[in-house]
C-alpha positions as CSV (number, residue, x, y, z in Angstrom):
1,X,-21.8,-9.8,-52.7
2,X,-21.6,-6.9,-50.2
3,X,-23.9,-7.1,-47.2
4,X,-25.8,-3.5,-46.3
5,X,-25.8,-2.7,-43.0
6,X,-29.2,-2.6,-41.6
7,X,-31.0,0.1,-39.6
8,X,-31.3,-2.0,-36.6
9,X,-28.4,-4.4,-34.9
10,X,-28.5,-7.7,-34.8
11,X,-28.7,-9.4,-31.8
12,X,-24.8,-10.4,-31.3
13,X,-24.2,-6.6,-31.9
14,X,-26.3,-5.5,-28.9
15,X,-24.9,-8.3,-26.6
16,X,-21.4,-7.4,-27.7
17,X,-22.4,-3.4,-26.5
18,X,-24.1,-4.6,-23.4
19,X,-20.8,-6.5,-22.2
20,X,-18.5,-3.9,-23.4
21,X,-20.1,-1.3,-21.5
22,X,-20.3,-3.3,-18.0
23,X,-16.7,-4.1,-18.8
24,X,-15.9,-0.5,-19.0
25,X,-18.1,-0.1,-15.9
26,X,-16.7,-2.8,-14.0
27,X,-13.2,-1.3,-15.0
28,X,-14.1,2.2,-13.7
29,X,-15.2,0.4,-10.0
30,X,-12.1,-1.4,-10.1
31,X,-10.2,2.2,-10.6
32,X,-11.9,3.5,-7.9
33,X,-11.1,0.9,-5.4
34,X,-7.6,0.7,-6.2
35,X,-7.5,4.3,-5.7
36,X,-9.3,4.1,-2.9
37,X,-6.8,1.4,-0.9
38,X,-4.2,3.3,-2.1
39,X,-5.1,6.2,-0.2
40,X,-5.7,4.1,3.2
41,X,-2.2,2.8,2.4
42,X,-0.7,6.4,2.2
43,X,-2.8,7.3,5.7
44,X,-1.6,3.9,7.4
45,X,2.1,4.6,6.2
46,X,1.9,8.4,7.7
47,X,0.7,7.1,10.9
48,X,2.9,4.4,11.6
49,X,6.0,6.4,10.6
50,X,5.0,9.2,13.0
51,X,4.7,6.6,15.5
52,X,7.7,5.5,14.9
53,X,9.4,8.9,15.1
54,X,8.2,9.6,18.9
55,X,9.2,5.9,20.0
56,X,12.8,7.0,18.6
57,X,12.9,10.6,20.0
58,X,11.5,8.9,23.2
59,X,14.0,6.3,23.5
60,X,16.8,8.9,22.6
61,X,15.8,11.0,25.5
62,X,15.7,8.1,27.8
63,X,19.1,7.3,26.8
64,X,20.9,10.5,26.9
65,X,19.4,10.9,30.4
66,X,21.1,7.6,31.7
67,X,24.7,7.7,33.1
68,X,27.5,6.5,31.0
69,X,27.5,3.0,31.5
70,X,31.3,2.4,32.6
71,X,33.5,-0.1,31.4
72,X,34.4,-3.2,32.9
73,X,37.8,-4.7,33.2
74,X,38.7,-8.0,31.6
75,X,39.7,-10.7,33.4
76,X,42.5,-12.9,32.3
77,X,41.8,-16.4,32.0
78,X,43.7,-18.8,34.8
79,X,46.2,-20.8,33.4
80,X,45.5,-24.6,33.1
């Protein structure tokens, strides 16, 4: 009642192999991309925190070299 195997695969053997390797393939690109945008992420974040960094040492300097702004006095409201 056992089955040998035979030398050679049978046809669903081979197409089963043929889409588990471009699955592994296709898995490997998809790595490689995420990876990838990852990295562009990471550059982007740098960039746009060192940007940020001079507009706020920038603005402090602006602002420590204004006067004081002095306070006003508050009027009282006129009787009605």
């Amino acid at each position: 009642m056992s089955a040998k195997k035979s030398a050679e695969p049978s046809p669903e053997g081979i197409a089963r192999s043929n889409r588990q390797r471009l699955a592994a393939e296709e898995g490997a690109r998809a790595m490689a991309d995420a990876e990838k945008q990852a990295v562009e992420v990471r550059k982007n974040m740098t960039r746009l925190r060192e940007l940020r960094q001079a507009k706020e040492a920038a603005d402090a300097t602006l602002l420590a070299s204004l006067p004081a702004p002095t306070p006003t006095k508050r009027r009282k409201k006129p009787p009605q």
